[in-house]
N, CA and C of each residue as an Amber inpcrd file, in Angstrom:
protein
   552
 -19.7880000 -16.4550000  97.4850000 -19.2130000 -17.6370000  98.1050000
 -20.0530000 -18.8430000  97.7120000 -19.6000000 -19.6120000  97.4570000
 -20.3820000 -21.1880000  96.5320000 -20.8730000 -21.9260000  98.1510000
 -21.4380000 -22.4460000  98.1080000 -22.3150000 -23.2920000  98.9950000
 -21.3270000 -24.2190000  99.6670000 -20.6780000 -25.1550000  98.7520000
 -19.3120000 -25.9120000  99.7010000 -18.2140000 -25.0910000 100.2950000
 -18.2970000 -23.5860000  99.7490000 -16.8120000 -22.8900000 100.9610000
 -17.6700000 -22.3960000 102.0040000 -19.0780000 -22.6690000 101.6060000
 -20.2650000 -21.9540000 103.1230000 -20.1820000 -22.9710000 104.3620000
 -20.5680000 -24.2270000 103.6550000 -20.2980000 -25.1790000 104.2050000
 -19.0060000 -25.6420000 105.2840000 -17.9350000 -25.8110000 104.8530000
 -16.4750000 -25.5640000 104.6020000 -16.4940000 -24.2850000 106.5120000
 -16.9150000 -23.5700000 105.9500000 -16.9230000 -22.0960000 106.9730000
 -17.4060000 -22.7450000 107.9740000 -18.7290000 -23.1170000 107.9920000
 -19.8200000 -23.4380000 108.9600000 -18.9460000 -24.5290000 110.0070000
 -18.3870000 -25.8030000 108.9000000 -17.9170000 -26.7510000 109.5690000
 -16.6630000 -26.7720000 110.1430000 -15.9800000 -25.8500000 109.9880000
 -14.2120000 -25.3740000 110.5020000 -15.4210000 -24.8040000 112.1070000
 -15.8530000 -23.2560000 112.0380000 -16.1150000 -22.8810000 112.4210000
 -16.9930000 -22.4660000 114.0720000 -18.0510000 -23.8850000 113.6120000
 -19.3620000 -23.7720000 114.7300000 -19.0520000 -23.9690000 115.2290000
 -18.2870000 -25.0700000 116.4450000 -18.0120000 -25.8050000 117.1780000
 -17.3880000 -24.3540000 118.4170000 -16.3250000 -23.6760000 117.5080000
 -15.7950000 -22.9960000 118.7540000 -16.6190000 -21.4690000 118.6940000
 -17.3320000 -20.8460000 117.7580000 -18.6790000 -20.3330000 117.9760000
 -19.4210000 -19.9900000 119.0120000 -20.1780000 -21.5020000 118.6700000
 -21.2390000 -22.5110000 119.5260000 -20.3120000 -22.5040000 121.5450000
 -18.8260000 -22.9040000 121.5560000 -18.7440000 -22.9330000 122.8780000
 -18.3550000 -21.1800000 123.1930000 -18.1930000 -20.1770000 122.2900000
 -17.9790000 -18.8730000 122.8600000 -19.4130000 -18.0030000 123.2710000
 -20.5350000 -18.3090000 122.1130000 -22.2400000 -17.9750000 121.9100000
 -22.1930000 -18.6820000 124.1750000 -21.9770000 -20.0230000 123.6690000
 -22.5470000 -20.2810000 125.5890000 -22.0040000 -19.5510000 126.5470000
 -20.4050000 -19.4370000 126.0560000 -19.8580000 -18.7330000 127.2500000
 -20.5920000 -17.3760000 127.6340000 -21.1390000 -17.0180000 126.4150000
 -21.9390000 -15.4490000 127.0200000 -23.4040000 -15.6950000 126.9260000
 -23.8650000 -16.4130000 126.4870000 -25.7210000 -16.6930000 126.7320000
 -25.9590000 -18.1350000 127.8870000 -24.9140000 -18.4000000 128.0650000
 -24.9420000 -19.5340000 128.9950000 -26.5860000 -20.4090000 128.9680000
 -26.7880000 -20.3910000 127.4920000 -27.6720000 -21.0170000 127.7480000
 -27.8110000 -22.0200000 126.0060000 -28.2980000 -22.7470000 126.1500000
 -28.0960000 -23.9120000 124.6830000 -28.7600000 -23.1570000 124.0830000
 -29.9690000 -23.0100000 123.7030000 -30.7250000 -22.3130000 122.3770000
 -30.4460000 -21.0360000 122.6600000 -30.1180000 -20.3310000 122.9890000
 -29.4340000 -19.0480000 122.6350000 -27.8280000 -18.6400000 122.0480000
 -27.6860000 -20.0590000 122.4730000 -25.9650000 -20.1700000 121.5920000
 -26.1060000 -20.6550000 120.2090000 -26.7980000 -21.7750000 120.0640000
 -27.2000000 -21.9740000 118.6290000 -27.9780000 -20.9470000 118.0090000
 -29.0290000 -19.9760000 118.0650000 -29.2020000 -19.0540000 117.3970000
 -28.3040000 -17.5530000 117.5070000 -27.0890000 -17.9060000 118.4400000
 -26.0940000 -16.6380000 118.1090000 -25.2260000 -17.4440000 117.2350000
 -25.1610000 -18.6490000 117.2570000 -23.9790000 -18.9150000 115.7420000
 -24.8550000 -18.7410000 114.8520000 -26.2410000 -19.4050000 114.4660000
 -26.7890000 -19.4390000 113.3050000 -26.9320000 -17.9140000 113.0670000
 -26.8630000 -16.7760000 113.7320000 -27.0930000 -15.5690000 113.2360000
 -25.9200000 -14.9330000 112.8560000 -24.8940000 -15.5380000 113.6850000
 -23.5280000 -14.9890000 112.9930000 -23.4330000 -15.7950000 111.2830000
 -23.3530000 -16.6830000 110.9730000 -23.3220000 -17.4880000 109.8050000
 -24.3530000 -16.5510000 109.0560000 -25.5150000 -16.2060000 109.5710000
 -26.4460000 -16.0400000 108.3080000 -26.3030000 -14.0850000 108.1040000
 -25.5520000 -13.4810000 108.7400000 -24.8550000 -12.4210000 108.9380000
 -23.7130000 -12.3530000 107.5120000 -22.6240000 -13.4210000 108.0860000
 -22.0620000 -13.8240000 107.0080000 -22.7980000 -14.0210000 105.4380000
 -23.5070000 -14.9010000 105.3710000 -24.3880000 -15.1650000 104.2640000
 -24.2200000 -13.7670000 103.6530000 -25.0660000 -12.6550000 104.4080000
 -25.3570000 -11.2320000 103.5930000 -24.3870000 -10.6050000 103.3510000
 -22.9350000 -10.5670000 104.5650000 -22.0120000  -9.7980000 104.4640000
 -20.2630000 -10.1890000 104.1660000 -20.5010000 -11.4170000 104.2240000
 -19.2680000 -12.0670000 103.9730000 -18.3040000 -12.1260000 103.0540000
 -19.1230000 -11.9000000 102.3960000 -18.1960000 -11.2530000 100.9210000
 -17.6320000 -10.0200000 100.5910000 -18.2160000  -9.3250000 101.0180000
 -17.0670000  -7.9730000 101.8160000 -15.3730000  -7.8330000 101.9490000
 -15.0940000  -9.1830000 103.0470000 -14.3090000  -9.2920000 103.6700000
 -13.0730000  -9.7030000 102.7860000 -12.0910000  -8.6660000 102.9970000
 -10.7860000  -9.0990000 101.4690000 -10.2040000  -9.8890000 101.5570000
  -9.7710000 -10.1760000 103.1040000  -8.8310000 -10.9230000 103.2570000
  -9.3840000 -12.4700000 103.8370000  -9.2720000 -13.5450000 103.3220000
 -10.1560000 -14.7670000 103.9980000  -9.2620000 -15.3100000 105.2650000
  -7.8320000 -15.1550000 105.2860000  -7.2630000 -15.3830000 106.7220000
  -8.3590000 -14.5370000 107.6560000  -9.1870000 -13.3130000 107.3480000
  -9.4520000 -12.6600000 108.4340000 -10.9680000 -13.3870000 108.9910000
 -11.1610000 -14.4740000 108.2660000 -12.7590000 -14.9170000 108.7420000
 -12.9620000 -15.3090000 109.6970000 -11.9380000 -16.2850000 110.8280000
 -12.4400000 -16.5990000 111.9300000 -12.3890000 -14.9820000 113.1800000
 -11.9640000 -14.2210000 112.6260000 -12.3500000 -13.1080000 113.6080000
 -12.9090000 -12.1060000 113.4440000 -13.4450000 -12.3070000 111.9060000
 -14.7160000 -11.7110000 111.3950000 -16.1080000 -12.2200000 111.9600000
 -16.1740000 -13.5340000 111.7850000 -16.9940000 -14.3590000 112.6280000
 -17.1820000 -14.7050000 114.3430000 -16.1220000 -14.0420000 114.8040000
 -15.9440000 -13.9940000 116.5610000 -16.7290000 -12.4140000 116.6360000
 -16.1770000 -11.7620000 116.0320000 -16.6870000 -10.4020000 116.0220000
 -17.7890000 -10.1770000 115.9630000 -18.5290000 -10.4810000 114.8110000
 -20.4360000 -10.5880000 114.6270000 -20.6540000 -11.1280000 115.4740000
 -20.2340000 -12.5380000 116.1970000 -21.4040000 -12.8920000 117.3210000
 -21.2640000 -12.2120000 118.2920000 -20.2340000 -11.7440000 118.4850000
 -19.9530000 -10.2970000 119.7910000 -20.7870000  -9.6300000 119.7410000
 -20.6400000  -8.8730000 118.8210000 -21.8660000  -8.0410000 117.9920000
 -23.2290000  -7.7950000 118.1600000 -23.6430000  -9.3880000 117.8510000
 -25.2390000  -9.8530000 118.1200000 -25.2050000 -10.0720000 119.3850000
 -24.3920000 -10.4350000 120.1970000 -24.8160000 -10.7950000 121.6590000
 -25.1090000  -9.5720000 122.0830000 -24.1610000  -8.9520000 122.3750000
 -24.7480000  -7.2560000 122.8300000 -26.0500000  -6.5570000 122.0250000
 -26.2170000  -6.8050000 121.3160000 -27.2380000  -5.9040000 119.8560000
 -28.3330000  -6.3830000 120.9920000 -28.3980000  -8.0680000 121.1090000
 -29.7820000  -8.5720000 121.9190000 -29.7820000  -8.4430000 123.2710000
 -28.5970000  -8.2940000 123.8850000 -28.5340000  -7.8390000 125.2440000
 -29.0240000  -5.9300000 125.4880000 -28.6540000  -5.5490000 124.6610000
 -29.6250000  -4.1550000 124.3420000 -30.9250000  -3.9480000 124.2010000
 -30.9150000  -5.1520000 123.2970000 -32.7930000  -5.1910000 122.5220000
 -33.6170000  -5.6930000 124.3010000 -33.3470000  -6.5320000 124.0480000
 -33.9220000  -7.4810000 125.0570000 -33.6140000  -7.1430000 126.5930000
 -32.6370000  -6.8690000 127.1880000 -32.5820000  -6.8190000 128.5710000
 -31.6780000  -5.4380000 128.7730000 -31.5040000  -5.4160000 130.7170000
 -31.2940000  -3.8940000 130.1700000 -29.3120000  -4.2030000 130.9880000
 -28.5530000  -3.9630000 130.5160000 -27.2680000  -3.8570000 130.2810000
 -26.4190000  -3.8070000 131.9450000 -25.9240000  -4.6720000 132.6020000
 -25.5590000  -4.6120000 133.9670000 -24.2610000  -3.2700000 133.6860000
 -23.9810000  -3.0880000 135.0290000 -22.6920000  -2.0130000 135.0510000
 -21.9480000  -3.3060000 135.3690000 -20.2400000  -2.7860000 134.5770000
 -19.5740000  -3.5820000 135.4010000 -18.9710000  -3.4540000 137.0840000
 -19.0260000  -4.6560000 137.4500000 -18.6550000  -4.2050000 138.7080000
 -17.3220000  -4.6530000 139.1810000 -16.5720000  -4.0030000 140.3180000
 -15.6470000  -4.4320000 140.2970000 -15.2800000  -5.4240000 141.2870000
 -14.2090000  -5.8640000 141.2550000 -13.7520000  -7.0390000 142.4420000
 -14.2220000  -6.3650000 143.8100000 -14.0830000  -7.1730000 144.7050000
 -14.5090000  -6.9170000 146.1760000 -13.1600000  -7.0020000 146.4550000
 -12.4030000  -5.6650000 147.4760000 -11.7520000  -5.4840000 147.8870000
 -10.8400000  -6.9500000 148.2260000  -9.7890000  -7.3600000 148.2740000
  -9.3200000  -8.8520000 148.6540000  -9.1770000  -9.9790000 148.0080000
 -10.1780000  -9.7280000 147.0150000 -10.8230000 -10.7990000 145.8870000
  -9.3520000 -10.9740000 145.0980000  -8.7620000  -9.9950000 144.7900000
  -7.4280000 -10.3060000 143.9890000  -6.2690000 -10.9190000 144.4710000
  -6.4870000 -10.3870000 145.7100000  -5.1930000 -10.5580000 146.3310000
  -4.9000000 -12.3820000 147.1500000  -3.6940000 -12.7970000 147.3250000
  -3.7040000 -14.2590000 147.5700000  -4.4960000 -15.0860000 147.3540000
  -4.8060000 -14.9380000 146.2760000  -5.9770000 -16.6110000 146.0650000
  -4.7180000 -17.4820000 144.9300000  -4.0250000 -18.2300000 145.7770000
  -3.5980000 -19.3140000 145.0810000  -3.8230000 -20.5710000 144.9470000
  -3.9980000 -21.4390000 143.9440000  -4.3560000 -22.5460000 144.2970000
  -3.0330000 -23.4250000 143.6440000  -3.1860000 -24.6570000 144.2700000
  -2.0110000 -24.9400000 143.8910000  -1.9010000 -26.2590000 142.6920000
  -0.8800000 -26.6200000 141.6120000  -0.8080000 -27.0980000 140.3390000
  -1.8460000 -28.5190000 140.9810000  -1.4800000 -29.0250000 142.3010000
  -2.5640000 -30.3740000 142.1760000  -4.3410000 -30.4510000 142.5780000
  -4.4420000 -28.9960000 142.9700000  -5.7110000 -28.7990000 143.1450000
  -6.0940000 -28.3980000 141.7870000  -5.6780000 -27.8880000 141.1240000
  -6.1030000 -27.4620000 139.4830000  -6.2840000 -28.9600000 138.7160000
  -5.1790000 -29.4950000 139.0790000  -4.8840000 -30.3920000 138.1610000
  -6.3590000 -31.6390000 138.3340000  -6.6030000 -31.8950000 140.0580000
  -8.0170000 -32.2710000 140.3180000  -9.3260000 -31.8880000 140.0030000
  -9.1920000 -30.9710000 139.6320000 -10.5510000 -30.4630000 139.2690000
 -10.9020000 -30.9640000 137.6130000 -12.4550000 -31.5890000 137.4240000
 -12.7000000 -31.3220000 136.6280000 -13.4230000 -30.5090000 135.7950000
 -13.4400000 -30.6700000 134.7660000 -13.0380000 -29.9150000 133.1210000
 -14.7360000 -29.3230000 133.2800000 -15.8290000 -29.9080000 133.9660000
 -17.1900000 -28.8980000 134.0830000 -16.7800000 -28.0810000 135.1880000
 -16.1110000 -28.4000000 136.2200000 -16.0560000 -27.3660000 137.3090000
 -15.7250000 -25.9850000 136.8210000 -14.2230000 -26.2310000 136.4860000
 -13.8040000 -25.3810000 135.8430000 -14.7750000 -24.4320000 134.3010000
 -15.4240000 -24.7250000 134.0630000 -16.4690000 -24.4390000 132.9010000
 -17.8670000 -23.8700000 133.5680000 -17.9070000 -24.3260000 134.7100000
 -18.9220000 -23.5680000 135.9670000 -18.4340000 -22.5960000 136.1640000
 -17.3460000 -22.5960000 136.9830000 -16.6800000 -21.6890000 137.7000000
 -16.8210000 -20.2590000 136.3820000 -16.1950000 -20.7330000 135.3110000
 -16.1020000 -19.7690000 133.5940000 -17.0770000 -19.1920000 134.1870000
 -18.3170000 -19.8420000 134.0280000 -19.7400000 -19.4610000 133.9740000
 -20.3420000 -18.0750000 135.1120000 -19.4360000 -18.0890000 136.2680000
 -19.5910000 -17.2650000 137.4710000 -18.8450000 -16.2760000 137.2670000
 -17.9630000 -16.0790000 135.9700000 -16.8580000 -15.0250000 135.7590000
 -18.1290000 -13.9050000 135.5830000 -17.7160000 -12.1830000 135.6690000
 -18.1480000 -11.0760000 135.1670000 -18.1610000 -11.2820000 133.3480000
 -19.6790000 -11.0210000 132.6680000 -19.4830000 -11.1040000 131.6150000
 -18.4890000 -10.0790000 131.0340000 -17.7750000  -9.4210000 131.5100000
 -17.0880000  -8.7120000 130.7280000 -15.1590000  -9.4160000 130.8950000
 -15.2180000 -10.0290000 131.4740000 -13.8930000 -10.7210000 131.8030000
 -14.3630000 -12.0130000 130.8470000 -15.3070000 -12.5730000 131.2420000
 -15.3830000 -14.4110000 130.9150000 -15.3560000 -14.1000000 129.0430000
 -15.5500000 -13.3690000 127.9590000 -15.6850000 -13.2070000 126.8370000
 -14.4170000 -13.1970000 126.2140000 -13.4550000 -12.2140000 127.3190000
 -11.7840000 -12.3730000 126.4810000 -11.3790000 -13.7430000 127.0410000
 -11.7710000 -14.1350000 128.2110000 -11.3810000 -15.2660000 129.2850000
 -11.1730000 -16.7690000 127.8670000 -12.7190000 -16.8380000 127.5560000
 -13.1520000 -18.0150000 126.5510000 -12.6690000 -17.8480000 125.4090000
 -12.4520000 -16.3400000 124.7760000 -11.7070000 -16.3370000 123.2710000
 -10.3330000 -16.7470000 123.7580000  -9.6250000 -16.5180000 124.5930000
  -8.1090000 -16.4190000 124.5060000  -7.9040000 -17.9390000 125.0210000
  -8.7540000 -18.9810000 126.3180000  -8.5780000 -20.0360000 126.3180000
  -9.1790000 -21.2170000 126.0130000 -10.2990000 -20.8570000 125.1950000
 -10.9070000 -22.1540000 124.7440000 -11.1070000 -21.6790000 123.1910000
 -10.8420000 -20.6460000 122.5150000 -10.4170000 -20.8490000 121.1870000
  -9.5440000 -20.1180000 120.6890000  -8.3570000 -20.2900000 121.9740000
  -6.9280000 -19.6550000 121.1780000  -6.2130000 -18.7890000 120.4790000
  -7.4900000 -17.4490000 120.6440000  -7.1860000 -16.4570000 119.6970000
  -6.1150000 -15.4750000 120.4620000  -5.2970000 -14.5820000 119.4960000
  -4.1360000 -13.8290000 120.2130000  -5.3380000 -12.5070000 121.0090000
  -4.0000000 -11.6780000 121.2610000  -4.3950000 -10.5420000 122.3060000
  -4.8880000  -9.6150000 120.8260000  -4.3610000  -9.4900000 119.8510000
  -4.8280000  -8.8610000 119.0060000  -6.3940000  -9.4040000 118.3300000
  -6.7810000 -10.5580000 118.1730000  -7.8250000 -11.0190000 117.6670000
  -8.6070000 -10.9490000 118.5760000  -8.7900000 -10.8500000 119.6640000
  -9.3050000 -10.5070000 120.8030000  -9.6830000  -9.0270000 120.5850000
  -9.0250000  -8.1400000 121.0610000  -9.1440000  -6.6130000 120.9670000
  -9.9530000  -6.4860000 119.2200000  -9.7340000  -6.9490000 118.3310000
 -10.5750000  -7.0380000 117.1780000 -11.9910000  -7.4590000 117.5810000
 -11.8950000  -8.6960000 118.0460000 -13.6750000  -9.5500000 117.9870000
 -14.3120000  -8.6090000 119.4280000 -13.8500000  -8.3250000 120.1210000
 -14.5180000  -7.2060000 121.1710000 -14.5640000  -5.8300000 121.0370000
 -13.9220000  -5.8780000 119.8750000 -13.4690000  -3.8410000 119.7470000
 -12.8760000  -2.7520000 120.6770000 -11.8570000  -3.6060000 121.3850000
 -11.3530000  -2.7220000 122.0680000 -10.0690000  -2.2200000 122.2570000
  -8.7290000  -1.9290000 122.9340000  -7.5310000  -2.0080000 122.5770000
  -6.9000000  -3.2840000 122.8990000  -5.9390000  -3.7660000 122.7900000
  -5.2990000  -4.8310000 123.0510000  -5.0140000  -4.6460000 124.4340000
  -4.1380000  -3.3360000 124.8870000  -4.3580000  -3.6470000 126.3380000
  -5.6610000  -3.7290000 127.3050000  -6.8470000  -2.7760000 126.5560000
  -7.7690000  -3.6890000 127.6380000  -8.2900000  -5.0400000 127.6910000
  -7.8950000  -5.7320000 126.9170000  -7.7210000  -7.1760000 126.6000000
  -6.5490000  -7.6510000 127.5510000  -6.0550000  -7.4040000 127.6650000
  -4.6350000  -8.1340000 129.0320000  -5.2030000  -7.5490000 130.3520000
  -5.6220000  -6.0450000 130.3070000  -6.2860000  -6.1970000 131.7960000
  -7.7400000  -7.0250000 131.8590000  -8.4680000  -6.9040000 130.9090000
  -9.7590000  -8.0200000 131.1180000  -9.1900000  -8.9880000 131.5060000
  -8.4260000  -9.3820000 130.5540000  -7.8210000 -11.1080000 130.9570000
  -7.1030000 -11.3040000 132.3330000  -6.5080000 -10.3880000 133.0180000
  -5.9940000 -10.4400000 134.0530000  -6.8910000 -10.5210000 135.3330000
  -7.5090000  -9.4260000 135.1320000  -8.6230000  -9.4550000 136.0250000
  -9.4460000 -10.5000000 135.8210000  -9.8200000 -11.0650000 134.6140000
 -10.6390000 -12.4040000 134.7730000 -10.1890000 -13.3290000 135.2910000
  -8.8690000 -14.0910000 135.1520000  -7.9140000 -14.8210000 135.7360000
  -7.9880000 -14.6640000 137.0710000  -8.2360000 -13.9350000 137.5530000
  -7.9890000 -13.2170000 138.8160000  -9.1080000 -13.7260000 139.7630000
 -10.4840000 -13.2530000 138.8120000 -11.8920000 -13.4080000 139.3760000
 -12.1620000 -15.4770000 139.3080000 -11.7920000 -15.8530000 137.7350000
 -11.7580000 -17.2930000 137.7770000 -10.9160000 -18.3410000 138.7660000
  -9.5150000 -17.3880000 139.1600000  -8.8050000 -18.4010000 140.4030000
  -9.9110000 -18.4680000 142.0680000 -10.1370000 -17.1320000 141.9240000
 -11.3780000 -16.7640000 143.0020000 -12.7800000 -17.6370000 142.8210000
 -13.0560000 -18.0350000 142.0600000 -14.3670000 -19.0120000 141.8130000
 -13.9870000 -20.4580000 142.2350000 -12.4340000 -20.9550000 141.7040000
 -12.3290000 -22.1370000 141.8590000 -11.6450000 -22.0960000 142.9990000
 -11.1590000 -21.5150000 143.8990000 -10.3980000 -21.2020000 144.9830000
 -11.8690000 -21.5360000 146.1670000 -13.1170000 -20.9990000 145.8330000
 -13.8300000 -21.0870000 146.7470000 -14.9900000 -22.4010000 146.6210000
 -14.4710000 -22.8160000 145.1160000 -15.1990000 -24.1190000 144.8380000
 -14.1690000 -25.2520000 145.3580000 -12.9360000 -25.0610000 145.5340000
 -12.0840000 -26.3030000 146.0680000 -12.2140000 -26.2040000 147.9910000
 -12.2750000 -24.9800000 148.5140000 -12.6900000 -24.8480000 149.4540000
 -13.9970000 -25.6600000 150.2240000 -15.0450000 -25.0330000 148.8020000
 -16.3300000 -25.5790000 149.5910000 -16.5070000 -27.3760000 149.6450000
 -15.5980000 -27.7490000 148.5230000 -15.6670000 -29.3110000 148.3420000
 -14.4570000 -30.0450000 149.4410000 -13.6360000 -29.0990000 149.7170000
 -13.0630000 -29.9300000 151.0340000 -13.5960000 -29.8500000 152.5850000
 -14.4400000 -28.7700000 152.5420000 -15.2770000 -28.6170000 154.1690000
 -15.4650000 -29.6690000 154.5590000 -16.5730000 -30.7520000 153.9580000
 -17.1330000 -31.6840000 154.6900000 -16.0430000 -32.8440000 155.2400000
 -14.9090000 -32.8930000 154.1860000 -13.6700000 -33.7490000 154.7750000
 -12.7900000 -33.1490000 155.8880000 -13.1380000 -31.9040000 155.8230000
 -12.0470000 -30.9700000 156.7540000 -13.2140000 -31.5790000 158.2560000
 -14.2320000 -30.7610000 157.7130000 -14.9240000 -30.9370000 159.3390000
 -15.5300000 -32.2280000 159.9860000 -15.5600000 -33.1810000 159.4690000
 -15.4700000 -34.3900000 159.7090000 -14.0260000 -34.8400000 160.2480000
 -12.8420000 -34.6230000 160.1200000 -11.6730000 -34.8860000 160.3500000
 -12.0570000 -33.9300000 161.7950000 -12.1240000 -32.8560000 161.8810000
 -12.6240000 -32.4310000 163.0430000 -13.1210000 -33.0070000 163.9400000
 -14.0860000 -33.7150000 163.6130000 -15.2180000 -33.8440000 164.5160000
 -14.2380000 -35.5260000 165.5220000 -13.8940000 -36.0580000 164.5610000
 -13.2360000 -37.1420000 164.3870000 -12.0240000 -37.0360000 165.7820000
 -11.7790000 -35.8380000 165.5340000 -10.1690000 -35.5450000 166.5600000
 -10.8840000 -35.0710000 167.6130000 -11.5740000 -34.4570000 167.9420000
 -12.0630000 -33.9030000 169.1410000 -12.5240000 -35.1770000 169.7820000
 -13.3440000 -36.0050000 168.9700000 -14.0110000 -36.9640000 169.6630000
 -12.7260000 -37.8790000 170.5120000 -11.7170000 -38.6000000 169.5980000
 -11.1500000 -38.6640000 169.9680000  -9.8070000 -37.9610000 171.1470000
  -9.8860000 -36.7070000 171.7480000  -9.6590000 -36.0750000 172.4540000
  -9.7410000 -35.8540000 173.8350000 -11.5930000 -36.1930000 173.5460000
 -12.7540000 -35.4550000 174.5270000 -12.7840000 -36.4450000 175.3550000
């Protein structure tokens, strides 16, 4: 591969990388050295690959890859756990409470997902990949990719369900305090 289609790669590429590396290291220099290790991965192995439509999920895949490789090396591997009984059930929020929230909340909230939900969660909505490119860059079947995603959906309405909650208390109980007084 010549240096300008490396280039070319790097610069299509990092950006949505770089925001999938955070979604699972949730942390800045550990996302930049999981793209730079996916890229320099590439470097050695990239040429391999027959088909060049297949690079952006050749490249989702390796940093998958390396995240776990160092979550092995380095720390020791959580079980997943499952929802708390209830957790699934009625948490709706509704199109103008979504629609209020902003774009870090929601990216917090990501952040509180089970790493094993928030990984298909961020490939499928913040870089658009299908249910199949998914089940590729995680290695798993496509349907456990729709139940991850479901269940993440599930766990993420539950994060922001209790983050729109906790941000209306102080208006709720003040309106309280407000009526009683007036009451009493």
């Amino acid at each position: 591969m010549s240096d300008d289609a490396f280039t070319q790669l790097v610069d299509q590429f990092y950006p949505s990388l770089y925001r999938f590396a955070f979604s699972l290291a949730r942390s800045e220099a550990d996302a930049c050295d999981l793209a730079q290790q996916t890229f320099y991965v590439w470097a050695k192995k990239g040429h391999a690959l027959r088909e060049s439509a297949k690079a952006k999920a050749w490249l989702f895949t390796t940093l998958y890859r390396e995240f776990l490789r160092g979550r092995r090396r380095g720390e020791r591997m959580t079980a997943l756990d499952t929802l708390p009984e209830g957790e699934l059930e009625d948490v709706t929020l509704t199109p103008e409470t979504t629609a209020a929230m902003d774009g870090s909340v929601v990216m917090a909230a990501l952040q509180e997902v089970d790493e094993i939900f928030r990984a298909p969660l961020t490939l499928f909505y913040l870089e658009d990949l299908s249910y199949q490119e998914i089940a590729e860059a995680l290695a798993v079947p496509a349907g456990t990719v729709m139940s991850r995603l479901s269940r993440g959906k599930a766990q993420l309405r539950a994060r922001l369900a209790s983050r729109s909650l906790a941000s209306a208390s102080p208006l709720v109980s003040s309106q309280n305090s407000k009526n009683s007084a007036s009451h009493g």
